[in-house]
Phi, psi and omega in degrees: 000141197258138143248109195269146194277166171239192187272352190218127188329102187098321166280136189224157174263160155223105188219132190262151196300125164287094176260126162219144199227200178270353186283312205156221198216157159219161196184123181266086139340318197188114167228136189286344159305277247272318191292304163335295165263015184276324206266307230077196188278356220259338178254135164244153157253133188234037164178124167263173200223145150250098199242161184200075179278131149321132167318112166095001151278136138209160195244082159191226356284125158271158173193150157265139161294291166237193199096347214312122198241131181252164224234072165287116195266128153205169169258135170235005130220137207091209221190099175234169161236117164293138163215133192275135176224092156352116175206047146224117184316310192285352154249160191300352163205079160266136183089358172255197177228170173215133169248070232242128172291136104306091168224193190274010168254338166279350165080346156289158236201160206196089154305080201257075165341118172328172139113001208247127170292160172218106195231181173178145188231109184328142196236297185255187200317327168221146167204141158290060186264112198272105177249178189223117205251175198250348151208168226251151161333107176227119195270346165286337167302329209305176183189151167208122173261144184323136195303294220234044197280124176297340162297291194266349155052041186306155121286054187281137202274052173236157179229024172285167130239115159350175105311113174212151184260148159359282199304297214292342185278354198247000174318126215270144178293184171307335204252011172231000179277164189282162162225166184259154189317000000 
């Protein structure tokens, strides 16, 4: 498994070695040593997630305050670009983000650490996307900051208006959402 470091503290690409022939593909998605010494020993995962969004949905940026859950992300159909956006103050690039197309053909995987919002938005007609969070869905914690909040300034690669759900359209700006310590 290959690991590349990002631009933001803790967030990492992660991509497993691909065997493929004219039969298909085989690809070890997930071994928890190897995750272990990529991530460290400190993380387990205790829930997977499915989510199957349209071209032009998007969903976040989410985060719990507490609760706080991190999040290996990959696509096994489609195509989105995924983003981590940093909201612990004590870090050195806290307020900023990172983005990566996640699809199903590059087979990359997107370490998003608590303490991080976490969003993503559809690229191809559908995309199947599957995580793996580090503590379970607690919906009184949640928090979601604004999608296209001018602070924080994602660079989302569209030429859309979104897709959005309630809450997210109800999403908070940088300057009233909580942050971590």
């Amino acid at each position: 498994m290959k690991i590349t470091p990002t631009r933001l503290k803790d967030v990492v690409i992660l991509e497993p070695h691909v065997y493929g022939d004219a039969r298909g593909f085989f690809i070890e998605s997930y071994n928890a040593q190897l995750v272990r010494e990529a991530l460290g020993d400190n993380v387990d995962f205790v829930q997977d997630n499915h989510s199957r969004s349209a071209r032009g949905v998007l969903r976040g940026l989410h985060y719990q305050i507490k609760q706080p859950q991190g999040k290996l992300v990959r696509v096994v159909k489609g195509r989105i670009f995924d983003v981590a956006v940093d909201m612990r103050r004590s870090s050195p690039t806290f307020k900023q983000w990172e983005g990566i197309e996640l699809s199903e053909d590059n087979y990359r995987q997107l370490w998003v650490p608590p303490g991080f919002a976490h969003g993503f938005v559809v690229l191809s007609d559908s995309a199947d996307v599957l995580y793996k969070t580090t503590d379970y869905y607690a919906p009184q914690h949640e928090r979601s900051l604004s999608w296209n909040d001018p602070t924080v300034a994602v660079e989302w690669p569209i030429d859309f208006a979104p897709i959005l759900s309630a809450r997210d359209v109800g999403g908070l700006s940088w300057d009233h959402a909580e942050t971590f310590a």
